[in-house]
C-alpha positions as CSV (number, residue, x, y, z in Angstrom):
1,X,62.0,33.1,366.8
2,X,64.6,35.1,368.6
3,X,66.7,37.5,366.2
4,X,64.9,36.5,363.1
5,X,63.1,39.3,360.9
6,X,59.3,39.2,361.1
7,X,57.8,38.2,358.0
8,X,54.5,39.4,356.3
9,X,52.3,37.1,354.2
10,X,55.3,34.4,353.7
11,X,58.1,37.1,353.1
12,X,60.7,38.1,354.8
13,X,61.8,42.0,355.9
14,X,64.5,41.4,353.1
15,X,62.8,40.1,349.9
16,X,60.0,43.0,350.4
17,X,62.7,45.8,350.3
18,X,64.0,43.7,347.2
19,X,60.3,43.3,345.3
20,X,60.2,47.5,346.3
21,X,63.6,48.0,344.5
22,X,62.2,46.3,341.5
23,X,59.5,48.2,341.3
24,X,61.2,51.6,341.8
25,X,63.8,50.3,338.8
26,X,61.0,49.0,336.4
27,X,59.3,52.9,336.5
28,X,62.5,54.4,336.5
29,X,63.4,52.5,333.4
30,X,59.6,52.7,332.2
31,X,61.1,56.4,332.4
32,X,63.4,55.8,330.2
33,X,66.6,56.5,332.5
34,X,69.3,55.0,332.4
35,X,71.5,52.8,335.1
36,X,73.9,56.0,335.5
37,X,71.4,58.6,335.8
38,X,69.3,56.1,338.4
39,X,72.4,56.1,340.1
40,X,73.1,59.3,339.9
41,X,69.7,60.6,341.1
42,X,70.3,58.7,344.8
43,X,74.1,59.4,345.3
44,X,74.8,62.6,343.7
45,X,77.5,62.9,346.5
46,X,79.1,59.6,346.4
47,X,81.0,58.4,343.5
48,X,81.5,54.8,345.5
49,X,78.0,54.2,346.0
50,X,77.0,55.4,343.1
51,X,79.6,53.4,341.1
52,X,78.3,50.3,343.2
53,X,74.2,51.1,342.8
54,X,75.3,51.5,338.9
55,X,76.7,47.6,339.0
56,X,73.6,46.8,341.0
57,X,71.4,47.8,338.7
58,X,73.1,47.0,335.6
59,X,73.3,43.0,336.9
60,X,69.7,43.0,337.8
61,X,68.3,44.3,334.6
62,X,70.6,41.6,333.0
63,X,69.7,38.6,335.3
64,X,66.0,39.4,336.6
65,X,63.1,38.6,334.2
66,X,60.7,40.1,336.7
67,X,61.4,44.0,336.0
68,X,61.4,42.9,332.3
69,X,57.9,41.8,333.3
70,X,57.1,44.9,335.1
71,X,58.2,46.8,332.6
72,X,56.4,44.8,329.6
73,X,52.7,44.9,331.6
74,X,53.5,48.8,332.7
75,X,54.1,49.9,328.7
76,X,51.4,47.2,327.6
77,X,48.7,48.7,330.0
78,X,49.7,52.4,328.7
79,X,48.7,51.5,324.8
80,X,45.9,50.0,326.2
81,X,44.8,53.5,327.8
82,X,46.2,55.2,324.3
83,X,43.9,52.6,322.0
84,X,41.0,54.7,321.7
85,X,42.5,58.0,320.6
86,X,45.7,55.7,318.1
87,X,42.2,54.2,316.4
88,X,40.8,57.5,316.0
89,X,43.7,58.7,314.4
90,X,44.0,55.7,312.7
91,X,40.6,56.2,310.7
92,X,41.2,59.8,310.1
93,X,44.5,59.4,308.1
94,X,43.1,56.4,306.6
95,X,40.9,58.7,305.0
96,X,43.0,61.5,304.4
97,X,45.9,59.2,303.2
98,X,44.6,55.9,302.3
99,X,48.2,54.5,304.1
100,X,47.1,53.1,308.2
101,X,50.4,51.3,308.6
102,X,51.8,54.3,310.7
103,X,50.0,52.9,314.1
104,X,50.4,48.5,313.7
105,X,53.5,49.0,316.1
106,X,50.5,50.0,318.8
107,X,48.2,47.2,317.9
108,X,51.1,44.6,318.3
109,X,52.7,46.0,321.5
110,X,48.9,46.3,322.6
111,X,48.3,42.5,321.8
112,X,45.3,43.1,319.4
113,X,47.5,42.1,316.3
114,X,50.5,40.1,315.5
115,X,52.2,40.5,312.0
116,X,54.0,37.2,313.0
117,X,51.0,34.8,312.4
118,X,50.5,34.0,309.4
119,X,46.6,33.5,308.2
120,X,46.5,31.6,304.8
121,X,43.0,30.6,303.6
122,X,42.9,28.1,300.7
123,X,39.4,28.9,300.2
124,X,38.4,24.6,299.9
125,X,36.7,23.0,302.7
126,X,37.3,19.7,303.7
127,X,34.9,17.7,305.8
128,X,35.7,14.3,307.6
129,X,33.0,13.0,310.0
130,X,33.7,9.8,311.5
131,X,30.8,7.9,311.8
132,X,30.3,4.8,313.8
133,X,29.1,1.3,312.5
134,X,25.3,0.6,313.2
135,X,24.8,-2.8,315.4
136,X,23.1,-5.5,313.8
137,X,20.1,-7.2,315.8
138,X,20.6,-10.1,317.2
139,X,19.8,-13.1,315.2
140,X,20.4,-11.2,311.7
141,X,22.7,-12.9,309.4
142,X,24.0,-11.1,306.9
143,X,25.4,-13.9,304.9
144,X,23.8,-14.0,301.3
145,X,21.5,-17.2,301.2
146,X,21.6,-18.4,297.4
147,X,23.9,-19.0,294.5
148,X,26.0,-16.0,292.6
149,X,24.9,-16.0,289.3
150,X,27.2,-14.4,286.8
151,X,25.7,-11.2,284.9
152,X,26.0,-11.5,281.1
């Protein structure tokens, strides 16, 4: 239609530049910069736009669980690429030390361990099968044919 943006695969000119800014946030925060210094960094000039860009950022790191996303899968996917060389490590000051707690913050963040589960093993086992009833053929009659007798 006439005086419409264009869109691309369902999105509109608008929400691209928006899922752009994310991403340029989330790696500037990956980073570790802060709202000021992002700010900072495009206005250097402008104390107005860069006081407005600081709010800008400041309400979308508050109210936008996608860049906490982006930035939870970007620092997941680095101690995945780090997991090789932290269990290396790992096993050396195991032996040198005896004392590998120093590296479980890497296994959690890297999703191979969770301290937060608990794994109690009573050591009994307890079985229960549930077993259906076997049919009986037709024309059996279980009924006891006779008199009870008394045992002495």
């Amino acid at each position: 239609m006439a005086h419409l943006p264009s869109t691309t695969n369902g999105k509109s000119e608008l929400e691209d530049a928006r899922d752009i800014f994310r991403l340029k946030l989330s790696e500037y925060i990956f980073k570790g910069m802060k709202p000021m210094q992002i700010a900072k960094l495009h206005h250097p000039d402008n104390e107005r736009k860069r006081k407005n860009l600081y709010a800008r950022i400041r309400k979308m790191v508050r109210t936008d669980p996608e860049i906490t996303r982006i930035v939870m899968a970007r620092a997941q996917e680095e101690f995945l690429y780090a997991i090789g060389p932290i269990v290396d490590r790992l096993n050396q000051r195991a032996k040198a030390t005896g004392k590998p707690d120093a590296v479980k913050l890497a296994f959690e963040a890297s999703g191979f361990h969770n301290p937060r589960v608990k794994h109690e093993h009573s050591g009994g086992v307890e079985i229960k099968l549930t077993i259906p009833r076997p049919e009986l053929p037709a024309g059996r009659n279980d009924d006891i044919d006779g008199e009870a007798t008394e045992l002495p």
